[in-house]
N, C-alpha and C positions, 0 to 999 in steps of 0.2 A: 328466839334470838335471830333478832337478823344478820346477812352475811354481810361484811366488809366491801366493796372492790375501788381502788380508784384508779388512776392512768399514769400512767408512765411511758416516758416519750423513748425510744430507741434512737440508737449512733447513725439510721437512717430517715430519720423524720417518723416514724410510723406508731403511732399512739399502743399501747400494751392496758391492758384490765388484768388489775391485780385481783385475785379473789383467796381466800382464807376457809380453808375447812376446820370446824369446828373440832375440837380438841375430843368429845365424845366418839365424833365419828371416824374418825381417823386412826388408824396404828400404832404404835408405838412409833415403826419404823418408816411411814410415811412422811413426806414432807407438809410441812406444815399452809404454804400457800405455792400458789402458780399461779404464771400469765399467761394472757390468752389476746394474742392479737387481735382488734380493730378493722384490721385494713383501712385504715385511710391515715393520712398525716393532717388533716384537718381537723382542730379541736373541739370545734363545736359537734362535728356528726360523730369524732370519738363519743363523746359525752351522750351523746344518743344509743349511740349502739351500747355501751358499757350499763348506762339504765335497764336497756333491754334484756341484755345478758344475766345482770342481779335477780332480775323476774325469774329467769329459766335457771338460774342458778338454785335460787330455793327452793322451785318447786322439785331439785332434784334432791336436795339436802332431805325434803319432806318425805320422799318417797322411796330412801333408802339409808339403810341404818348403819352402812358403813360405806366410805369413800374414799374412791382413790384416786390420786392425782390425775391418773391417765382416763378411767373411766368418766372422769369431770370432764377434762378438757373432749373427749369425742363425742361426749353427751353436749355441750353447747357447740362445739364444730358442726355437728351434723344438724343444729337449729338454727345455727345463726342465719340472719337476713343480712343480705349489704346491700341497702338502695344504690339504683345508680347517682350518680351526683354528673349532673349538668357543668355550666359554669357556678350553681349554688346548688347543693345541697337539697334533695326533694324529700317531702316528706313521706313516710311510709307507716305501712301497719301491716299488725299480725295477728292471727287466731293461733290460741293457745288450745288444745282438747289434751284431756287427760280424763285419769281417774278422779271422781267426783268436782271434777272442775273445768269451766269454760269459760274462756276468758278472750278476749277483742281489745286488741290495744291497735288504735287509728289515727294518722293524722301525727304519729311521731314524728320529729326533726332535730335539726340540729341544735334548736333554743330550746328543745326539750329538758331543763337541768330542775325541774319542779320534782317535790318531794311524793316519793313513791312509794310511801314505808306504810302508808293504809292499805294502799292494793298490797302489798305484800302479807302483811297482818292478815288481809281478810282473807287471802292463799292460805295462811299458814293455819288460819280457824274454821276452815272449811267449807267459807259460804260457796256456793255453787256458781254464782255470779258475780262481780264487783264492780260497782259503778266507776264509772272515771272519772268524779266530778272532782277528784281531788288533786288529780294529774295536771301539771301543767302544759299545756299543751305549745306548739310553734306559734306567735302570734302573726300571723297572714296578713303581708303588703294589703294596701287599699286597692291598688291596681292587681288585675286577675293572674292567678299562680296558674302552673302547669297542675295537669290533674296528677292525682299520686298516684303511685303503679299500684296494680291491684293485690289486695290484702292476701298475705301468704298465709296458707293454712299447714301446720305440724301439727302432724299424729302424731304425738311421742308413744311408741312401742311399749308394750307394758316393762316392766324390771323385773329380770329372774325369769323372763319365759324362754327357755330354749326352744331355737328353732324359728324364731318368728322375725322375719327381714324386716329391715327397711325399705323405703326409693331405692337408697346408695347402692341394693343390690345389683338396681338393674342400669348400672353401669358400668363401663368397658373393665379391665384391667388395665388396658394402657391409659385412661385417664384416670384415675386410680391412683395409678405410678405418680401419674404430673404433680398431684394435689400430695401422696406422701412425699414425692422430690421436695416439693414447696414445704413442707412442716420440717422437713429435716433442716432445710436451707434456715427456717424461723429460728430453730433450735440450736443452730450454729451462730447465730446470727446475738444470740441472747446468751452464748456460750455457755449454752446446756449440754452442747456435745464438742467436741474438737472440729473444727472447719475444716480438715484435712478429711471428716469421715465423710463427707457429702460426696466427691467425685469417687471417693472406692465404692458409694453404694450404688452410683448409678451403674458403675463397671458390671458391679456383681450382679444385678439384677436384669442385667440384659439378657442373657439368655433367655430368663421367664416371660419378661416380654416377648420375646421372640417366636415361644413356643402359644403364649396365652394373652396377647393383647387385645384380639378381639374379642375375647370371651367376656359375657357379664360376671360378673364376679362371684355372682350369686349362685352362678352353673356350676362352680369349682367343685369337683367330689377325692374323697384321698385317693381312690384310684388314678385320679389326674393327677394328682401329687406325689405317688409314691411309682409311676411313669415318669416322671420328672426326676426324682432323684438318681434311678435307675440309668435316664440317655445321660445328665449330665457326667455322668462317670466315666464317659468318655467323650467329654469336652475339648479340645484340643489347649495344651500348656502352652502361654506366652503368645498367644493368638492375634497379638499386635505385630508380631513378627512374622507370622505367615503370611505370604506374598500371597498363596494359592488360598487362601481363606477369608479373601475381604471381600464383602457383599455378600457371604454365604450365611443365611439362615440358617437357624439352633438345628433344625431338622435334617438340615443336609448337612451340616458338620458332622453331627453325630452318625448319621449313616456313611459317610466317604472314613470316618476313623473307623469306626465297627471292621468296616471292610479293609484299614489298611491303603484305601487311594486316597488319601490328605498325605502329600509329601511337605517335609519341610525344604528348610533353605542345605541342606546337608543330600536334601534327595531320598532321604530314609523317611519313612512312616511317620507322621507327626505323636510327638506323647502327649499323654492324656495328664491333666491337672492331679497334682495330689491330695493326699488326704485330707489336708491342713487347708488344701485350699475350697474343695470341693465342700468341705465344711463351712466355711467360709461364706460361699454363697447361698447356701439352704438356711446358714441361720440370717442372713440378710431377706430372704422370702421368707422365710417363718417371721420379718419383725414388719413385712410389710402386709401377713395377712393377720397381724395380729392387729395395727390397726387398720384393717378394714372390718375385721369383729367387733370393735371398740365401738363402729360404725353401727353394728348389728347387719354388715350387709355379706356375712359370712355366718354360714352356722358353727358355733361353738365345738365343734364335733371335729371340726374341715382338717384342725391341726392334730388331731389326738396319731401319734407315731411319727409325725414330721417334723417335728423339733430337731434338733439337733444335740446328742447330749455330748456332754463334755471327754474332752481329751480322755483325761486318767478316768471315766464312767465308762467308755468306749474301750480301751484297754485292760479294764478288768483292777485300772489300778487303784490300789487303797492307801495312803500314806499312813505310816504308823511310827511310834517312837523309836528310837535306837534301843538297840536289846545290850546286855552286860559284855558279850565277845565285841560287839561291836565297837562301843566305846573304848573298849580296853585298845580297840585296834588303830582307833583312829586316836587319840592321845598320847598311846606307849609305842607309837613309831618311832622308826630313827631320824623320820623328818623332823621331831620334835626334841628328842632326844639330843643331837647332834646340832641343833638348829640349822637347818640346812634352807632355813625361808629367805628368803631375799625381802620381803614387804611385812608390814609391822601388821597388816589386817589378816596375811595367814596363819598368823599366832593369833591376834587378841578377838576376831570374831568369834572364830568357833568355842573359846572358852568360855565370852562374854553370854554366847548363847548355851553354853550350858548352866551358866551358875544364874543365869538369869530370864530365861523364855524368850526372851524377845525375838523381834522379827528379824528376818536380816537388814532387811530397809530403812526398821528402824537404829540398828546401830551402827550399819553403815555412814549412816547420816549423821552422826554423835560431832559434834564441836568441841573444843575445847571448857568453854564457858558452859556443856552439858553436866557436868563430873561436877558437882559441887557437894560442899558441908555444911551441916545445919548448925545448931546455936551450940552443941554438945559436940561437936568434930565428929559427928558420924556422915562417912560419903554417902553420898548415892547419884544415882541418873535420874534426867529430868527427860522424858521421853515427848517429847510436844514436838509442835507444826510453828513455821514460821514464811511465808511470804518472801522476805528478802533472800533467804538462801534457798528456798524454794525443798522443804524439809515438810515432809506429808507422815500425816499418822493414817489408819485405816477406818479409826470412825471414832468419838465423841469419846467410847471409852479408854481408846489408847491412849489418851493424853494422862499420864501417870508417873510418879516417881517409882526407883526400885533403889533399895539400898544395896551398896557394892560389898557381895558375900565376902565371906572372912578368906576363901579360898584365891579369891583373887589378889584382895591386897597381898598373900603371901605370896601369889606369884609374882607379884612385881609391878603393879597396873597401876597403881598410887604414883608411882616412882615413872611409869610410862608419860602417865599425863602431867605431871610436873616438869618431865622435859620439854614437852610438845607446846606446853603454855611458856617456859621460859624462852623458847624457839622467836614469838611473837612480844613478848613481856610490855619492851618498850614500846612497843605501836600502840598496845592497846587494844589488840585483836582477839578475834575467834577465830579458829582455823579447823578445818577437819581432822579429828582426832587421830586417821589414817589415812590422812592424804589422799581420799578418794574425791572423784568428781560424779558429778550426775550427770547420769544417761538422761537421754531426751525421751523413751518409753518407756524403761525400767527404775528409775531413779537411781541415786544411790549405791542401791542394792546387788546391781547389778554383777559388777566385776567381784565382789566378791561368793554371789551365790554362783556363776557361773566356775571359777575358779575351785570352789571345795565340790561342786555337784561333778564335773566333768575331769577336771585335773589333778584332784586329789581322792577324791571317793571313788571315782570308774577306774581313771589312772595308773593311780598309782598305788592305792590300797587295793583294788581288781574287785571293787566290792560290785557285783552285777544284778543284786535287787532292785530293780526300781520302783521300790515301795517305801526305799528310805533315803530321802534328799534332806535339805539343810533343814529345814522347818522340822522333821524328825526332833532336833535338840528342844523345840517347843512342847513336843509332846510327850519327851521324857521328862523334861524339867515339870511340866505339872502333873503327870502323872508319881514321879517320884517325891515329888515334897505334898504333894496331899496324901502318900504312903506315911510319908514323916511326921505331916500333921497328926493322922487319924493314932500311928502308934503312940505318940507324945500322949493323945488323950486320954489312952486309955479305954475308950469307947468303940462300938460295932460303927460300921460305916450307915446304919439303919437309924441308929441312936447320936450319932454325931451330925445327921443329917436334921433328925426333928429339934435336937438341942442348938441347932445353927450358931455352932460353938464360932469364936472372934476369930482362932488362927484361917478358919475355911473360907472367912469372907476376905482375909488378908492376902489370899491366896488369890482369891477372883480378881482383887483389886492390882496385884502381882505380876497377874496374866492379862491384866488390860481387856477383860469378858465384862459382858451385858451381863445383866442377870439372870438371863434364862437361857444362859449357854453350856451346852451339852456337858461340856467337858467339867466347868468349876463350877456349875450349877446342881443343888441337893435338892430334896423334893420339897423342902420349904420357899417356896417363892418370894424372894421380897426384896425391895430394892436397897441398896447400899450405896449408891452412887450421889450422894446428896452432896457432896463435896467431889470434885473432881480430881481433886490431886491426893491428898492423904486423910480422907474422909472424917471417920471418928478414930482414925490409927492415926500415933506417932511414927517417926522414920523410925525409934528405938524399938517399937511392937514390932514394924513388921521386918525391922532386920534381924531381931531375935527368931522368925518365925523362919524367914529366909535361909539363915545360916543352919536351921536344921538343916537343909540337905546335902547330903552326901552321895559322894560314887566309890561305895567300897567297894577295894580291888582295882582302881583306874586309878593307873600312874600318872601325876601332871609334870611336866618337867619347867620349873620357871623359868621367863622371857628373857631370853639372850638379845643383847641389840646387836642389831644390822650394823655393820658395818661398811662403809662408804664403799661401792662399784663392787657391792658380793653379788654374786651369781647364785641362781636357785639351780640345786642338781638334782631337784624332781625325778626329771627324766632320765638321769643317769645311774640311776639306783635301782633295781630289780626289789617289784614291789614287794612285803611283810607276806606273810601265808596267815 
């Protein structure tokens, strides 16, 4: 099968080659194609180069049985040719060497748009040579052409051999930097990342340069890198505002803070960067020597303990469900009891997320027009993504209904949202279910995770595990209604597992999981997801399946409404023991 690519033009002139990884070779979770810049805004030498590119594209396809986005694009980055181009377009060529193949492509340009699907074939069936009488070549003025620059030869490096460099090696660090600045600039450019991340990565990676820009790249050992983590730790904090620190070199920062003579604008010792930050920077150099590995012009080895692991990995911390004292603590307060909330989301989230798993993001985000009823008057939530109001799910499987448990309608939530839609009626509108607005890096979700994580659970409840934050109600909700499942059956969780009984898939479907997810996932593998919204389940199956769960022994107190200019006495209340 040959691969796909054609061109597409960017918001700057500059031609893009689309290419397509074959559905074999690719992941579940990989993306399915990617672009890979041209360099030139001329159409006809795109169309040259992009030819070029399909060649080296399958012979990569051929030579490895599984592919990934990023290992594609640094595997043709690090081949590509870009003739120079005069006032027109010069012709060029290239020597291909591989395993069992040697191939001479000459005299390409930019009329080069003849069919090249026989040299490919013969690539792909192992002749050792392949003639080019089938290629079409640049047809040559009558009056004499400039001679073409000389034929570029690529050794591609074997695949799977650790240790074994490329050229790329033996280049600087700081030019390095230029050409990853330049990919990140593409990638923002193609809004593959946010344009905002490009000037923080120059910021962050300054230091390294600082410390390794003449170095080749290929010299880097972890001993160098794990000397580097070590001086940046005393990096000097906000270093744009030290007067006594401009012009100073990584090296000499770090030794005048060591010592205590880097004064600030205060005349006291300058501090050193935090944790948060200092992280910060190392995983920005761990993403720039990853691709220089992509490159092979790092050994595979170079990063092994220089990563950076994650916050709660580094802290020791493990998020887990809410436990039975807990709930009991946070529902049978006198905050709830008393209604003592001033906002209708710190009633209706944390309940929404008990009776129903969800994210806080996601029902932060809830509209009016989310809450609907099916042909039988049974409600439920439509948890999806939308553009205009700028409403994000976390991947293909969260987009899912849940029916609204029976515990809620009895608190009063039917009766919440009938108000909230008669609020808009006449206009015609959707409105946020609680009046929340979206952050610009949190979404949604924000003011209310921050609120129950920081003001109600630390707070004012005095709860000081920080092993259980909002997402907690996620992990009880499914670990509790697949208790309710597996007792309903009747069956060992061993036997309910091989019997891949309906209520455990309704359950997956519930919790918005893939199929091979840790949590709703049994040891029979197999997909469920053919349908995206309510698969081979009714809203009636799986609200019957739903409403098994219970919190016996947690008191719920039903939603008292806000009353106009009430005040929250959070703070004025001496927290529950």
């Amino acid at each position: 099968m040959l691969s796909s690519s054609y061109l597409q033009k960017s918001r700057n002139g500059v031609y893009f080659a689309r290419f397509v990884i074959p559905a074999p070779q690719r992941s579940r979770t990989e993306s399915r194609d990617f672009k890979l810049s041209t360099g030139t805004k001329d159409p006809r030498h795109a169309k040259s180069t992009a030819r070029y590119l399909r060649v080296l594209f399958d012979i990569y396809l051929m030579e490895n049985a599984t592919v990934t986005r990023t290992s594609a694009i640094a595997y043709l980055q690090a081949r590509m040719k870009k003739p120079t181009t005069p006032a027109m377009p010069m012709p060029f060529g290239v020597k291909i060497k591989g395993q069992g193949f040697d191939i001479e492509l000459t005299d390409l340009g930019p009329e080069d748009v003849g069919n090249m699907d026989d040299l490919i074939e013969g690539v792909m069936n192992g002749v050792a040579r392949t003639s080019l009488s089938t290629v079409a070549l640049w047809d040559r003025p009558a009056e004499p052409a400039p001679a073409p620059p000389p034929v570029q030869e690529v050794h591609a490096p074997a695949i799977n051999e650790p240790g074994r460099l490329s050229p790329v090696a033996s280049k600087t660090v700081g030019r390095l930097v230029k050409e990853y600045l330049k990919y990140e600039e593409e990638r923002a450019t193609e809004k593959e990342i946010n344009v905002k991340k490009v000037p923080q990565v120059k910021t962050r990676l300054k230091p390294f340069i600082d410390r390794f820009s003449a170095r080749h790249v290929g010299t880097l050992t972890p001993l160098d890198l794990e000397q580097y983590r070590k001086d940046l730790a005393y990096y000097p904090k906000n270093i744009d505002k030290l007067p006594a620190a401009a012009g100073l070199p990584f090296d000499t920062l770090v030794k005048q803070v060591r010592a205590k003579t880097l004064l600030g604008r205060d005349g006291q010792p300058a501090e050193t960067i935090t944790q948060n930050t200092l992280d910060g920077y190392l995983t920005v150099a761990a993403n720039f020597l990853e691709f220089c590995k992509r490159q092979y012009a790092v050994n595979p080895s170079l990063l092994d303990g220089f990563k950076v692991k994650t916050t709660q990995a580094r802290k020791g911390v493990t998020r887990r469900a809410f436990n039975q004292k807990e709930l009991q603590q946070i529902f049978g307060s006198d905050y709830y009891r008393d209604g003592l909330y001033n906002r209708s989301y710190q009633y209706w989230i944390i309940h929404l997320a008990a009776f129903t798993g969800a994210r806080v993001n996601e029902l932060s985000q809830l509209t009016t027009s989310d809450v609907k009823q099916d042909d039988e008057g049974l409600w439920y939530f439509n948890i999806t993504a939308t553009e205009d109001d700028g409403k994000t799910v976390k991947n293909e499987e969260s987009r899912r209904i849940i029916p609204v448990h029976q515990k809620l309608i009895e608190l009063g939530f039917i009766e919440y949202v009938e108000a909230k839609r008669a609020e808009v009626e006449e206009a015609g509108m959707s409105i946020n279910l609680f009046d929340l607005n979206k952050a610009k890096a949190d979404g949604y979700g924000k003011a209310a995770s921050q609120w129950f994580n920081t003001k109600y659970l630390r707070d004012y409840l005095k709860v000081d595990d920080r092993n259980v934050v909002f997402h907690s109600f996620r992990h009880r909700f499914i670990s509790s209604l697949a208790q309710a499942i597996l007792d309903a059956s009747g069956l060992s969780e061993e036997t309910a597992n091989k019997e891949r009984i309906p209520e455990a898939l309704i359950l997956r479907r519930l919790a918005g999981h893939s199929v091979a997810h840790s949590m709703t996932a049994g040891r029979g593998q197999f997909d469920v997801h053919t349908d995206t919204y309510t698969g081979a389940f009714s809203i009636k199956s799986m609200k019957r399946v739903i409403d098994r769960l219970e919190y016996p022994g947690v008191i719920f107190t039903p939603y008292k409404s806000i009353q106009a200019g009430k005040k929250s006495r959070m703070f004025s209340k001496k927290a529950i023991g």
